[in-house]
C-alpha positions in Angstrom: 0.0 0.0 0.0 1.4 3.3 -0.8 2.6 5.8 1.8 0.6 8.2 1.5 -2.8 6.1 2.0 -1.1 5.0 5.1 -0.1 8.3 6.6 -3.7 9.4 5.6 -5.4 6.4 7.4 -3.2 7.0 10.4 -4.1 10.6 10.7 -7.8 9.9 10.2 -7.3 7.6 13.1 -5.7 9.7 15.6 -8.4 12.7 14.4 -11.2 10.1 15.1 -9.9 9.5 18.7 -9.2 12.7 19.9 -12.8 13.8 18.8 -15.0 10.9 20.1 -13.1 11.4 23.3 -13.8 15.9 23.1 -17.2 15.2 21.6 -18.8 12.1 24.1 -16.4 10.5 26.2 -19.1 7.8 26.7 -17.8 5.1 29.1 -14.5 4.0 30.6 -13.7 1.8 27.6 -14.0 4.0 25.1 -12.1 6.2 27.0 -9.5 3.8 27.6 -9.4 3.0 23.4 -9.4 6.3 22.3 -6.1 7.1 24.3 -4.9 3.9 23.0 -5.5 4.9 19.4 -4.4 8.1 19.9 -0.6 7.3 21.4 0.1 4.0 19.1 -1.3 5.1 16.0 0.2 9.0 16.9 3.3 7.3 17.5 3.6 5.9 14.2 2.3 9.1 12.4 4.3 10.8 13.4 7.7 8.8 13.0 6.3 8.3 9.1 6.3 12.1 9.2 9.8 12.5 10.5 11.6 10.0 8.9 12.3 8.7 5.1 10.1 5.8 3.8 13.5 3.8 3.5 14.0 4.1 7.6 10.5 2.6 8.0 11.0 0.2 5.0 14.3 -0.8 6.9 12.7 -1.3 10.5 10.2 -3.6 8.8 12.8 -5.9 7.3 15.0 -6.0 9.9 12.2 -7.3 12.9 11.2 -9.9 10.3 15.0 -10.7 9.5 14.9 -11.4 13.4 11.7 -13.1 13.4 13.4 -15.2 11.0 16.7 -15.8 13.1 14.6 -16.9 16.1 12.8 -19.9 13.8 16.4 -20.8 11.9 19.1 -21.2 15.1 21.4 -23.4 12.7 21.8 -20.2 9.7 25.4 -19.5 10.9 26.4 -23.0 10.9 24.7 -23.7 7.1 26.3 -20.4 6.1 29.9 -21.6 6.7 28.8 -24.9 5.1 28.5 -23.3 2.0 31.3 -20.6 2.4 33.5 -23.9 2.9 32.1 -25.4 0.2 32.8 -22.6 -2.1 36.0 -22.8 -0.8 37.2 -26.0 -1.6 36.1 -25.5 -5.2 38.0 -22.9 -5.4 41.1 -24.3 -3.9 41.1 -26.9 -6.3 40.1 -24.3 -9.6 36.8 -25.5 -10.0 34.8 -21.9 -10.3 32.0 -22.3 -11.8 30.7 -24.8 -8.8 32.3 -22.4 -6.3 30.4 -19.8 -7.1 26.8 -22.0 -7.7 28.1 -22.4 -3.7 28.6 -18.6 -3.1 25.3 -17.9 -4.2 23.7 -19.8 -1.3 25.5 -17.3 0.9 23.2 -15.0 2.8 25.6 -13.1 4.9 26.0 -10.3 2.1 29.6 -9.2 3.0 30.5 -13.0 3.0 29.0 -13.6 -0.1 30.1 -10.4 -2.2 33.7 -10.9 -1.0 33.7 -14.7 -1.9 31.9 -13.4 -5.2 34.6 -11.0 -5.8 37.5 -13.3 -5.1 36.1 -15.7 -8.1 36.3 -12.8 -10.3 39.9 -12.3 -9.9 40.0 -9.2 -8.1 43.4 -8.4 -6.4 43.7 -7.8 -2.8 43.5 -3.9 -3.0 40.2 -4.3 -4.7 38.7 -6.8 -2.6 39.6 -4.7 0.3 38.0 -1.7 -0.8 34.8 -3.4 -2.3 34.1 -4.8 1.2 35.0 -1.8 3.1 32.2 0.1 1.5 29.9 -3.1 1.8 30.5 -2.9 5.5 30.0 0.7 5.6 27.0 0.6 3.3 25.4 -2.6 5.5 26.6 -0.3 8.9 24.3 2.7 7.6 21.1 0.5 7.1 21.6 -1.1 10.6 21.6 2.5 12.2 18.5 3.4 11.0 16.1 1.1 12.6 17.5 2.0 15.8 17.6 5.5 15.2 13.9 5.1 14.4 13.2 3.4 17.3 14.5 6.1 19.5 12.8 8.8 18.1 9.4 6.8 18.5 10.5 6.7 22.4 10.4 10.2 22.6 7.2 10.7 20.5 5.2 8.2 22.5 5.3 10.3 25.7 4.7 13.9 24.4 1.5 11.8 22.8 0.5 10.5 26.1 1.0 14.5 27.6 -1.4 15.8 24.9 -3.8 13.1 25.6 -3.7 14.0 28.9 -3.9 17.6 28.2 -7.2 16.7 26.3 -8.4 14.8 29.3 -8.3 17.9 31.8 -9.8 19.9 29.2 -13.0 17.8 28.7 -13.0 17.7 32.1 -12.8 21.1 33.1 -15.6 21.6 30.5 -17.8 18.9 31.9 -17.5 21.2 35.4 -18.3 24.5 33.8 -21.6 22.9 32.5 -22.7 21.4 35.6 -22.2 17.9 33.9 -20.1 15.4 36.5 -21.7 12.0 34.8 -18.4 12.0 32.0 -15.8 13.4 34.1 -14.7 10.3 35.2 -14.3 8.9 32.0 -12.2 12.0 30.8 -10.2 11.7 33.9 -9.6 8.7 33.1 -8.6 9.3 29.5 -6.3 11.9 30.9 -4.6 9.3 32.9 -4.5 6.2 30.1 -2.4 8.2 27.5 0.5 8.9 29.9 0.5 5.3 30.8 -0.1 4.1 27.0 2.8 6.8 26.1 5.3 5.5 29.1 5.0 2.0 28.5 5.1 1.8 24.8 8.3 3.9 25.1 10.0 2.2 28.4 8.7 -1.4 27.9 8.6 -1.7 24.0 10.5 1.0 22.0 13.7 1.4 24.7 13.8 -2.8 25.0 13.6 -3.3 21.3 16.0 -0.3 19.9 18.7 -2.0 22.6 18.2 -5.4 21.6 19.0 -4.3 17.6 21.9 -2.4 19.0 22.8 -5.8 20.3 22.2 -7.4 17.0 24.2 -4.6 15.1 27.4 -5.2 17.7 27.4 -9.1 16.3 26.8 -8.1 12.6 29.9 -5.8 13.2 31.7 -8.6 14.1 30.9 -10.9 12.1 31.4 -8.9 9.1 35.0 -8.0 10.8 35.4 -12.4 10.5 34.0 -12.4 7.0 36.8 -10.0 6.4 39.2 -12.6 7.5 37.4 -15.3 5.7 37.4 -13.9 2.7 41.4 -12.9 2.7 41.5 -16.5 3.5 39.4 -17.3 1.0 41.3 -15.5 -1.5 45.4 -16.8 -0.1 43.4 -20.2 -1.1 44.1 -21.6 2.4 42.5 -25.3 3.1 38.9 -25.2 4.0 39.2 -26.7 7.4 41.0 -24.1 8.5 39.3 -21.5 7.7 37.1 -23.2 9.4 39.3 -23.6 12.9 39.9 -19.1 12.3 36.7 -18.6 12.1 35.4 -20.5 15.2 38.9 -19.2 17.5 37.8 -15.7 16.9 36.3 -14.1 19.5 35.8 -10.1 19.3 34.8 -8.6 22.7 31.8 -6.3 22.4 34.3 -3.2 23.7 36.8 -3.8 21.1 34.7 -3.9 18.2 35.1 -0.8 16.5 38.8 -1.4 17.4 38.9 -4.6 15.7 37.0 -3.6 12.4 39.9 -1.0 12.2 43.0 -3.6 12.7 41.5 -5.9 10.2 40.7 -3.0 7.4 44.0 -2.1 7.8 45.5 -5.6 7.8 43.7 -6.6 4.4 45.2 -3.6 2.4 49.0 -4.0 2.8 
C-alpha cells in the first residue's frame, strides 16, 4: 500500500480518537481505546512524518529478519557450510561450482567478497569493495535503531497531549454542571500517559537495545568475513578456515577497534 494512503489512514485515526473522546467521552472503555488509538497510531504518524520511507522500510525488514533468526538457530552454521564449500572448489580451480556455492551465501559481505574473489579481483580491490559493503550494511543497521529512538520520545509527548485533552474535557464537563463523563475523561487523561510511558519504556527502549545488540554481532561478524574472505582468497585449506573462524572471538568493547585492525590488515 502506498505511503501516502497510510499516513492518511493514520491521521484519520488519531483525528477520530481525539474527537469521540472531546465530543462524548461515553464510558470508561472508550475512554481507555481512544487514548490507546491516539498514542500508538500517533506514535507511528508521526515517526512516518519524521523520517524517510527507506528508515521505515528498513525497521520492517529487519524485525522480520529477526523473526526469521529466532525460527532458523542453525543459519550461521549452514552459512559456513557453503562458504567452505565454495571454498574447496576454489582451492582446487573449479569456479563455476564455487560460485553455484557462493550464491547460497546469505551473509552479504561473505558472499560479495567470496563473489569478488572468483572474479579475480586483487587484494587492493577486494579490500575496498568490502569496506564500503561494510559501511554501506553499517548505515542500514543504524537506521532502525535511530527510528526506534525517536518513537520513544514521541510516545510520551502523545500520552501529555492526551492528557492535556483529558483535563480539558474535564474542566468543560465542570463549567456545564455535567459530572456523569468526568470520570471517563479523567480517566482518558490518565490512560495516554501510561499508553505513552509504557510503549516507550517497555517496547520501543527494549527493542531499539536489543537491535543495537544485533548490530554489535553483525559488526563482528562482518570483521570475521573480512578474514574469511582474505583467506578465501590466499586459497588456504577449508578446514582451517574453518578452525579461524570459530577461534575468533571479538569482545563487544573492542569492536570498533577490531574492524579498524582488520581494514588495515587486508590492504598491505
Amino acid at each position: 500500500m502506498p505511503t501516502r494512503i497510510w499516513t492518511g489512514m493514520l491521521l484519520v485515526v488519531v483525528i477520530a480518537s481525539i474527537l469521540v473522546q472531546l465530543a462524548a467521552p461515553g464510558s470508561p472503555v472508550v475512554a481507555a481505546a481512544a487514548g490507546f488509538l491516539l498514542v500508538a497510531c500517533g506514535t507511528v504518524l508521526v515517526a512516518r512524518l519524521s523520517h524517510t520511507p527507506a528508515a521505515l522500510r528498513m525497521l520492517r525488514l529487519t524485525l522480520r529478519e529477526m523473526r526469521a533468526a529466532r525460527h532458523s538457530p542453525n543459519g550461521d552454521e549452514l552459512q559456513l557450510q557453503w562458504f567452505l564449500r565454495a571454498a574447496n572448489f576454489f582451492r582446487y580451480g573449479n569456479i563455476w561450482p564455487a560460485e553455484e556455492a557462493a550464491r547460497n551465501i546469505p551473509d552479504p559481505v561473505l558472499r560479495r567478497g567470496c563473489e569478488l574473489v572468483l572474479d579475480g579481483f586483487q587484494r587492493p580491490q577486494l579490500a575496498m569493495a568490502l569496506q564500503r559493503q561494510i559501511a554501506e550494511q553499517r548505515e542500514r543497521l543504524v537506521r532502525p535503531v535511530e527510528l526506534l529512538r525517536a518513537m520513544a520520545g514521541y510516545a510520551p509527548s502523545l500520552g501529555m497531549f492526551g492528557t492535556l485533552l483529558g483535563l480539558l474535557q474535564m474542566l468543560f464537563g465542570t463549567s456545564g454542571g455535567d459530572t456523569s463523563h468526568m470520570g471517563a475523561a479523567m480517566g482518558f487523561a490518565m490512560m495516554t500517559t501510561v499508553y505513552g510511558l509504557v510503549l516507550a519504556n517497555l517496547v520501543l527502549k527494549p527493542l531499539a537495545t536489543k537491535l543495537e545488540q544485533r548490530n554489535r554481532r553483525h559488526l563482528t561478524q562482518n570483521v570475521v568475513a573480512m578474514q574469511a574472505v582474505m583467506l578465501l582468497y590466499e586459497r588456504q585449506h577449508p578446514e582451517y578456515i574453518r578452525d579461524v573462524i570459530n577461534d575468533v572471538r571479538v569482545p563487544r568493547a573492542s569492536v570498533h577497534d577490531a574492524f579498524a585492525a582488520a581494514a588495515a590488515g587486508i590492504t598491505q
